[in-house]
C-alpha positions in Angstrom: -17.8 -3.3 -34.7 -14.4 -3.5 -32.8 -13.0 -0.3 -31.8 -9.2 0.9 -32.9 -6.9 0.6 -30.3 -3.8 2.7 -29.9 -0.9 1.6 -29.6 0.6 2.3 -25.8 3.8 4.2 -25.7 7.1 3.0 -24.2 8.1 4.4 -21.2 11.6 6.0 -19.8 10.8 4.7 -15.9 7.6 4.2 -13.9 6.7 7.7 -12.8 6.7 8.9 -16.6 4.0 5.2 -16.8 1.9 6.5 -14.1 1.3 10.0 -15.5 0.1 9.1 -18.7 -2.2 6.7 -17.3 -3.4 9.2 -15.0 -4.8 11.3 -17.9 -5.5 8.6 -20.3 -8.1 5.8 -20.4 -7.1 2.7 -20.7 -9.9 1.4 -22.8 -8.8 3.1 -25.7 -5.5 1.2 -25.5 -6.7 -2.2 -24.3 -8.9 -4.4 -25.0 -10.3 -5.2 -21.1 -12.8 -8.2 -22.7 -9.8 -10.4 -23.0 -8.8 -9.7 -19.9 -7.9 -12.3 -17.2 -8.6 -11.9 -13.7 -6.1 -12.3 -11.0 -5.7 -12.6 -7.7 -2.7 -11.4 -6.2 -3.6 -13.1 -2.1 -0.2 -11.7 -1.0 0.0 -8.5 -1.6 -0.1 -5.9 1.2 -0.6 -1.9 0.6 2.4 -0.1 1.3 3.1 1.3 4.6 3.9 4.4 6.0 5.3 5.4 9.9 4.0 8.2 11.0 4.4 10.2 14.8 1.1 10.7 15.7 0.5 12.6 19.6 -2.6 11.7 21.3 -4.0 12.3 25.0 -3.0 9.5 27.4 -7.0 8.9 28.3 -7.6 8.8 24.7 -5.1 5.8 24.2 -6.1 3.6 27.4 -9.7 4.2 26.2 -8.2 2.7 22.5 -6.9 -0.3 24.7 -9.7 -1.0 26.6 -11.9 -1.4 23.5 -9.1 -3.3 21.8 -9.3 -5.5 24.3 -12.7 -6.2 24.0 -12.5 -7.0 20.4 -9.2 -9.1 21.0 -7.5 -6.8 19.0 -4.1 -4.7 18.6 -4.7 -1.3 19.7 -3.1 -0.1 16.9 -5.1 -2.3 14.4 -8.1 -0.8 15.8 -7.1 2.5 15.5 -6.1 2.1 12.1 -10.6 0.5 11.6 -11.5 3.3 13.0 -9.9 5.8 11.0 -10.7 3.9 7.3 -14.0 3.5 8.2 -13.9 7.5 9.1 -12.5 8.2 6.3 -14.5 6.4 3.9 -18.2 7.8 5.7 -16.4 11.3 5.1 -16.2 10.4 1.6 -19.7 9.3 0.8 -21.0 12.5 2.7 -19.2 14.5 0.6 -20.2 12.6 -2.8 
């Protein structure tokens, strides 16, 4: 037996769309079987500048290992803190 959906509300701008669909499951208002997949290939998480002061030895140390990998520096520093972060996460799970 199909479930009833409800019928989604219409909202005033984008922040009022992200509220309500932080407190409401979006099962109850769509029907996800029908759903296509996509692939969106170009789309790039949004990215923040941020002043960040770390010892000298503790940069040409991040360098030095870039280097090794034939990396950026920064891009490496960036690996090492998501994969950081995410161990943190599943310890505290």
């Amino acid at each position: 037996m199909k479930k009833k959906l409800k019928k989604a509300p219409k909202f005033r701008d984008e922040a009022e769309e992200r509220r309500f669909w932080a407190s409401h499951d979006s099962a109850n208002y769509l029907d996800w079987s029908k759903a296509n997949s996509a692939r969106l290939s170009k789309l790039r998480p949004t990215l923040k500048t941020i002043s960040l002061r770390l010892p000298a030895a503790l940069i040409a140390e991040l360098k030095v290992l870039a280097n090794r990998r034939d990396v950026p520096y920064q891009s490496l520093l960036k690996t090492f803190l998501a994969e950081r972060v995410r161990d943190e996460w599943k310890a505290s799970a």
